[in-house]
C-alpha positions as CSV (number, residue, x, y, z in Angstrom):
1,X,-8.0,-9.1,-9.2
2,X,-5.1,-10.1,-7.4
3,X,-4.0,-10.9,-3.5
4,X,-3.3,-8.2,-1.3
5,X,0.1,-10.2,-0.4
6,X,0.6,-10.1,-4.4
7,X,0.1,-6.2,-4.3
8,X,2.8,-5.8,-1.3
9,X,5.2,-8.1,-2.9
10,X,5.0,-5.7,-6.1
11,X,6.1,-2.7,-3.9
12,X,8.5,-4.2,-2.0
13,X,10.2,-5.6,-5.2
14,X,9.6,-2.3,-6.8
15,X,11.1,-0.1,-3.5
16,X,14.2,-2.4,-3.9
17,X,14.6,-2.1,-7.5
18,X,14.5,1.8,-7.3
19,X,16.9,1.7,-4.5
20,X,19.4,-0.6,-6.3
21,X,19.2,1.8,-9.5
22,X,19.7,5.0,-7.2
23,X,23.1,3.3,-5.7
24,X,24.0,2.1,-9.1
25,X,24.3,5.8,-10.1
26,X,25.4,7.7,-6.9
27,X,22.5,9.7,-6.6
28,X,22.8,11.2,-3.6
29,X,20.4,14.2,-4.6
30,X,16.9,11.5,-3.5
31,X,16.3,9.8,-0.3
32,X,15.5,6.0,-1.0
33,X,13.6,4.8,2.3
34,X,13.2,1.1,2.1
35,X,9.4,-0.7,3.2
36,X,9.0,-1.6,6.7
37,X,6.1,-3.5,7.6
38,X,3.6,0.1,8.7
39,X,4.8,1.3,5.5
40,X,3.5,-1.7,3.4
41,X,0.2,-1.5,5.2
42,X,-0.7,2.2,4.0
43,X,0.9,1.7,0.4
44,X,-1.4,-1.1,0.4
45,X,-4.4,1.0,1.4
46,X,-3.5,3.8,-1.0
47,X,-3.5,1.3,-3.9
48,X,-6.9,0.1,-3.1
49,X,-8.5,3.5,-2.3
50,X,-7.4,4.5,-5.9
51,X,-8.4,1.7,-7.8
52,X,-11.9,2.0,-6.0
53,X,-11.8,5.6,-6.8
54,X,-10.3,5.3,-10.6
55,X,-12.0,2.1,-11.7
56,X,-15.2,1.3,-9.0
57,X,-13.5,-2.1,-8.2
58,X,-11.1,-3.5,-5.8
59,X,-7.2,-4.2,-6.4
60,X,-7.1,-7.1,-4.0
61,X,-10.3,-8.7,-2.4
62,X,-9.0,-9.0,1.3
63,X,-10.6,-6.8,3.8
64,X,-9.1,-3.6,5.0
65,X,-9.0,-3.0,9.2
66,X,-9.0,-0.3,11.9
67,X,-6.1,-1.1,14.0
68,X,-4.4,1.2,16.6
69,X,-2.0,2.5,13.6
70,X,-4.3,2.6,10.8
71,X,-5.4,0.3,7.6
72,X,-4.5,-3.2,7.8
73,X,-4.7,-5.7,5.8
74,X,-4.6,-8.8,8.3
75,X,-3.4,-11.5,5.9
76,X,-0.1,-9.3,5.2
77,X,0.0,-8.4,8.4
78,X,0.6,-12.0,9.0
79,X,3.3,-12.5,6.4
80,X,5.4,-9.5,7.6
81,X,4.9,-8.8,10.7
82,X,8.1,-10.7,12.1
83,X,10.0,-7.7,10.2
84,X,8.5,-5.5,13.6
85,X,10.6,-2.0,12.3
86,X,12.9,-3.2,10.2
87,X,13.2,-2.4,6.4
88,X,11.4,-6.0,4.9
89,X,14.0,-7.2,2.1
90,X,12.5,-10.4,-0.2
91,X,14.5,-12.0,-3.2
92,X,13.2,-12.7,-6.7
93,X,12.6,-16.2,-8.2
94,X,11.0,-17.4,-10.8
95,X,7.5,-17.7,-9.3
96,X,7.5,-13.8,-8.2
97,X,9.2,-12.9,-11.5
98,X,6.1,-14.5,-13.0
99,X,3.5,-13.3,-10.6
100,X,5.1,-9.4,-11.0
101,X,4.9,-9.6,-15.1
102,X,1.1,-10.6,-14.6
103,X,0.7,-7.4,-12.3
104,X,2.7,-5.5,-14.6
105,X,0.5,-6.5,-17.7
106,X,-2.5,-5.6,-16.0
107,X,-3.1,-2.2,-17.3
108,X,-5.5,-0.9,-14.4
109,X,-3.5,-2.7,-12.1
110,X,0.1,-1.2,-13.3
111,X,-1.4,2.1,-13.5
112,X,-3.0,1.8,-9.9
113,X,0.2,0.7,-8.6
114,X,3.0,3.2,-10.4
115,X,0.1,6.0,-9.0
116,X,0.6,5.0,-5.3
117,X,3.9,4.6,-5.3
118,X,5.4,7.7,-7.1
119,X,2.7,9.8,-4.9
120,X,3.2,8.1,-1.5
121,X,6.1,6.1,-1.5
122,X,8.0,9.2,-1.1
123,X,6.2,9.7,2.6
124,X,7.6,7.9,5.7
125,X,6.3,5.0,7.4
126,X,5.1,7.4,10.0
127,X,3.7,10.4,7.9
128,X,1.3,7.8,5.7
129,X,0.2,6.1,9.5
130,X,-0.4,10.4,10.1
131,X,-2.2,10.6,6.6
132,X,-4.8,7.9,7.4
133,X,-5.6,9.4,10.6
134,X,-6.8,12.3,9.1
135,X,-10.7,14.0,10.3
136,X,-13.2,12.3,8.6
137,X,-10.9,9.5,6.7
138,X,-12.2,6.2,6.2
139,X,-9.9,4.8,9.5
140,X,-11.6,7.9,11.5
141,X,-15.0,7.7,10.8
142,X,-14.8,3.5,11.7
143,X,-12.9,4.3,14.5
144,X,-15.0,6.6,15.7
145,X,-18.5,5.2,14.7
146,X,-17.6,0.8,15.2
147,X,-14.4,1.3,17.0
148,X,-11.1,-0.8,16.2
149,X,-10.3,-4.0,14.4
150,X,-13.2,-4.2,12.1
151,X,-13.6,-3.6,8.6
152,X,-13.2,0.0,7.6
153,X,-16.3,-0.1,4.4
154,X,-15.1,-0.1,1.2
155,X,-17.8,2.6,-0.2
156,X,-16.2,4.4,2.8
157,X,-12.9,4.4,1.4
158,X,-14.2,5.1,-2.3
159,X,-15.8,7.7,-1.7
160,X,-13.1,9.4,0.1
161,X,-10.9,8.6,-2.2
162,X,-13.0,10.2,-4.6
163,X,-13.3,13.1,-2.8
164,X,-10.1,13.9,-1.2
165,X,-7.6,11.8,-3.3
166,X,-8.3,12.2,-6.9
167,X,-9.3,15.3,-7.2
């Protein structure tokens, strides 16, 4: 299992990579968004309602929270949130080369990952915040039944994900 700053970092580095390759070859045919810092925060989400729904175990072990704008994860929350709206842009070293080719060899992981963002990374910041305020989602039914900034249940999420995601 990994950190749920590990997870973000993979899509952030992924989101610049396909980016990069779509400028390398003029493709003016997709729209590339970059991550801001609401973005991250539902990709992240995403990626552990599948893995609870595909495998029946976490991705990362951090809780997930009912804030005003949906899911958060509190400990990236912390590491990105001086982005505010901005497109968050990190460089690769060694250590996140490393920590990327460990995610990457993770089958369940990879496969988890590659899922969320070909089907949700195409969505605006905005349009995911939209998604997880959906009737009955897991954010809803916390929101409505504990209220904001507590822990939205992870068989809450599962089984949503179950129901609504993977099917």
């Amino acid at each position: 299992m990994f950190s749920a700053k590990d997870i973000a970092l993979w899509f952030l580095l992924k989101n610049n990579a396909e980016i990069k390759e779509h400028e390398a070859t003029n493709d003016e045919y997709e729209v590339y968004e970059g991550i801001t810092h609401l973005k991250l925060q539902k990709l992240i989400y995403y990626a552990q309602g599948i893995s609870l729904a595909l495998h029946d175990k976490p991705l990362f072990y951090e809780k997930i929270l009912a804030w005003t704008h949906g899911p958060v994860v509190r400990e990236v929350y912390d590491e990105y949130c001086c982005n505010g709206r901005n497109v968050i842009n990190v460089r690769i070293d060694e250590q996140k080369t490393k920590l990327i080719n460990e995610i990457e060899n993770n089958k369940e992981a990879s496969e988890v990952l590659n899922l969320t963002y070909d089907n949700f990374a195409i969505y605006t910041a905005w349009q995911l915040r939209q998604m997880t305020h959906s009737d009955n989602s897991p954010w809803d039914i916390t929101e409505k039944t504990k209220g904001l900034d507590v822990e939205i249940d992870q068989d809450l999420i599962q089984d949503y994900f179950k129901r609504e995601i993977i099917e």
